[in-house]
N, C-alpha and C positions, 0 to 999 in steps of 0.2 A: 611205511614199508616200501623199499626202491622196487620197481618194477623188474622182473626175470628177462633178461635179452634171448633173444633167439640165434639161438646156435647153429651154424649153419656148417654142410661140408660142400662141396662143387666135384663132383666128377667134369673132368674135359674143361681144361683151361682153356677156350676157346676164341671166337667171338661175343658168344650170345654171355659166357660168364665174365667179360672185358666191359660189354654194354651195362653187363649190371651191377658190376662192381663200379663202375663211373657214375653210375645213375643214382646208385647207394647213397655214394659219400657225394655227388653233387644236389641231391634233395634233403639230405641232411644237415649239410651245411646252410643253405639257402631256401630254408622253409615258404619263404615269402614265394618262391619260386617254381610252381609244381606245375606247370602244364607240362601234358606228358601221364601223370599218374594220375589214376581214377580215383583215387582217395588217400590222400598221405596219412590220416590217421584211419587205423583200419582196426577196429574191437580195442584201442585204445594202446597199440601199437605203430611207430612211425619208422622211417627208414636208420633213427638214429639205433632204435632197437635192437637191429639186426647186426652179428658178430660172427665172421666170417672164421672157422675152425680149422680146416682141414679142406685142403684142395688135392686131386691127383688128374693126374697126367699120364703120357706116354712118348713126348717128344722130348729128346735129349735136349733141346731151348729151354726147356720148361723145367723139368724134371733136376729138382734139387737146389732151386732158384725160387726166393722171397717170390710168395705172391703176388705184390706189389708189381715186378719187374715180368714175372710168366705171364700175363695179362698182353703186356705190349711185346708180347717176341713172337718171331713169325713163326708158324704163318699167317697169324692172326692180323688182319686189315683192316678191321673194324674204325671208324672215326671215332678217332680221342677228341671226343667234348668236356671231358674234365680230368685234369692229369696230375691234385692235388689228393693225392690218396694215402691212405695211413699206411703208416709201416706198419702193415698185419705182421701177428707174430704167426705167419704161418710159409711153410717151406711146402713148395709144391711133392707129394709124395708120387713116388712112380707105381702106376697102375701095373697092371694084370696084360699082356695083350694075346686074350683069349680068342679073339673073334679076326684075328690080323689086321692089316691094313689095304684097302680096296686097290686090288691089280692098277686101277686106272689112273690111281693116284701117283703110279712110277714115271708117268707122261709128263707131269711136272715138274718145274725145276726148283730146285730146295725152298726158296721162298716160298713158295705153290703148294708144297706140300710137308707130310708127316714123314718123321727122321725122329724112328724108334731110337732112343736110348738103349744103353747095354746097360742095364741096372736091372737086378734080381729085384720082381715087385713088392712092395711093402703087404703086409700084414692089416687090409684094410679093417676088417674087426675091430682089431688092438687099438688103430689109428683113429675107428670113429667113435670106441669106448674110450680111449683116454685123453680123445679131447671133445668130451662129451657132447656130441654132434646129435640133437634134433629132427634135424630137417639135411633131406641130401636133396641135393638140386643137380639130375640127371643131364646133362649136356653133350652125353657122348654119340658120336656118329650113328644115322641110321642103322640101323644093319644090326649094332653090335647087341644082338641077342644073348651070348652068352655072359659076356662081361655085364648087361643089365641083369642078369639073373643072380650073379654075382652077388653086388651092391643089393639087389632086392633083398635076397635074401641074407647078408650084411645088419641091413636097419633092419629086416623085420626081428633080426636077436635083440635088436636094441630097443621095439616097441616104439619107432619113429618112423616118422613120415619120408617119402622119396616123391621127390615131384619130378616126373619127366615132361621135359618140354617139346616133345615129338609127339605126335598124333599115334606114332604104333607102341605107343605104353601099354594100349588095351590087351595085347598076345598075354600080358603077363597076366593078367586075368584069369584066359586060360592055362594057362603053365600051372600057376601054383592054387587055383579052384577058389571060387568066391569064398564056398563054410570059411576055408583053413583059412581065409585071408580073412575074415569077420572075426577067427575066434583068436588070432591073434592079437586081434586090436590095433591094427595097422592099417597105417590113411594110405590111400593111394592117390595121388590129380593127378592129372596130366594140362601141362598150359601149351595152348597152342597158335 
């Protein structure tokens, strides 16, 4: 019996989802090769496991562009250490922009920073039920409490996990109260 891959969705095409999409398909490919990761096989899962679903956005670079290609569009700077990556069958979807984008970010010059798209947001729901998405893997800017509330509450219809990689995942704690979040049966991490 072939082993179930993990399904994955990514809020916020960014950096931190550029490094780990490189890091993905560079440990996957070159097993021999893991410094860097604390255990490639992990409860008898490895990097090859993992199958990237659904990605959203909110910068018109991104927003309707192969994920393959919204990974390296700015404003994203990140060091490309591996630039052999699969044509994922996933098209960046345009997010929600519930929470805006921070005042101080206009100081910048378009490289520098976020250049909302004019696209009515997708139907994230729809988007993480029919591409049967798992695991979301939260990326998006400090701050954005409402748009995380969102997505939280997104997966928690789907009875799947949301990993946010920011230290303030914990508010969501308080927002929607430990019971209801126990009797859901919904993981919460946060990696930091």
């Amino acid at each position: 019996m072939e082993k179930k891959k993990i399904n994955i969705a990514i809020a916020g095409v960014g950096n931190c989802a550029s490094a780990l999409l490189q890091g993905i398909e560079m440990y996957k490919n070159s097993p021999e090769n893991v410094i860097g990761l604390m255990h490639y096989d992990l409860g008898g899962y490895t990097p090859g496991d993992i199958n990237i679903v659904a990605a959203f956005d909110v910068d018109k670079r991104k927003v309707g562009k192969p994920l393959k290609e919204a990974i390296f569009a700015k404003p994203n700077c990140t060091t490309v250490f591996y630039d052999n990556l699969l044509d994922y069958l996933v098209t960046v979807q345009m997010g929600a922009v519930l929470d805006g984008v921070s005042e101080h970010m206009s100081d910048y010059d378009e490289d520098r920073t976020f250049v909302v798209a004019d696209e009515e947001p997708c139907d994230v729901v729809r988007v993480l039920k029919e591409s049967d998405a798992e695991v979301l893997i939260n990326y998006l800017p400090v701050g954005s409490e409402k748009s995380r509330k969102i997505l939280c509450s997104s997966m928690s219809r789907r009875k799947s996990r949301i990993y946010k990689c920011y230290a303030s995942i914990y508010r969501f704690w308080w927002w929607m109260g430990k019971e209801v979040y126990r009797k859901k049966g919904y993981q919460l991490s946060a990696i930091t």
